[in-house]
C-alpha positions as CSV (number, residue, x, y, z in Angstrom):
1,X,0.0,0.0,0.0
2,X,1.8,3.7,-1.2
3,X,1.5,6.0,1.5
4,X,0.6,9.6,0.7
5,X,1.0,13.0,2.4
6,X,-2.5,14.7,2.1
7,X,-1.9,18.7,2.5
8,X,-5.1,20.8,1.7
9,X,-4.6,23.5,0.0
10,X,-7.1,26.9,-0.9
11,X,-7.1,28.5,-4.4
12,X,-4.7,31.5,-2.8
13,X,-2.3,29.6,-1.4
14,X,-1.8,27.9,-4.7
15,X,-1.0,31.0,-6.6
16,X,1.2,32.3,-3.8
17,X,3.4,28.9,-4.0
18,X,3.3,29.1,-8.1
19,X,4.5,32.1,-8.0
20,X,7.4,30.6,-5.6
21,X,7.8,27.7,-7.6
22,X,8.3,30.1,-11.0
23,X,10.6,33.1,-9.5
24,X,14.2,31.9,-10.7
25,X,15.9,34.2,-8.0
26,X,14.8,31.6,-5.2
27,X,17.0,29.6,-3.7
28,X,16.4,26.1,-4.8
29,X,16.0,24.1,-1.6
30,X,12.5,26.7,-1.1
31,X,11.7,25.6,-5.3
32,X,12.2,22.1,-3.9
33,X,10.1,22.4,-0.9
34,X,7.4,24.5,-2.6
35,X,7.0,21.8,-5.4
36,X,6.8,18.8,-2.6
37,X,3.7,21.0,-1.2
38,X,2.2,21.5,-4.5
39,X,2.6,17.5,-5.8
40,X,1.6,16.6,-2.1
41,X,-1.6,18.4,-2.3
42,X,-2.5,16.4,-5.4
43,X,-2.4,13.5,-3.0
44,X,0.5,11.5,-4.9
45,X,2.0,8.6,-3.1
46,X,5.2,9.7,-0.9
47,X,7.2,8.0,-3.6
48,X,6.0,9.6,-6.6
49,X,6.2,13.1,-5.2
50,X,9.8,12.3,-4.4
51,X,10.4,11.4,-8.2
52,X,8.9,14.4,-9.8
53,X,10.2,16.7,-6.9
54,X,13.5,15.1,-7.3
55,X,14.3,14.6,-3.5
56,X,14.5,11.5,-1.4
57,X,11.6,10.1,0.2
58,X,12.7,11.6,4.0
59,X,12.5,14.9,2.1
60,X,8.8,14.8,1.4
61,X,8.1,13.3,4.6
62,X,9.9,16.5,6.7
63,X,7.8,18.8,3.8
């Protein structure tokens, strides 16, 4: 069984963390985190938001 991280989201949080996720002058362990949010909130499995995010499994679970 995958396990997933459910984060709930509204409509304005989700533009304020696009707009994150697109600024190219950010640092990119907050890019990083701000995409493990966004993939999270589609409730992926833990695994599959590591892959598209790129980061280790440990990652997503601290995010």
């Amino acid at each position: 069984m995958a396990q997933t991280v459910s984060v709930i989201l509204g409509s304005e949080d989700r533009i304020r963390l696009a707009a994150i996720l697109g600024d190219r002058n950010r640092p990119l362990k907050h890019v990083q985190r701000v995409n493990i949010i966004l993939l999270s909130a589609e409730w992926l499995p833990v695994l599959e938001v590591a892959r598209r995010a790129g980061v280790s499994r440990p990652a997503v679970w601290r995010w």
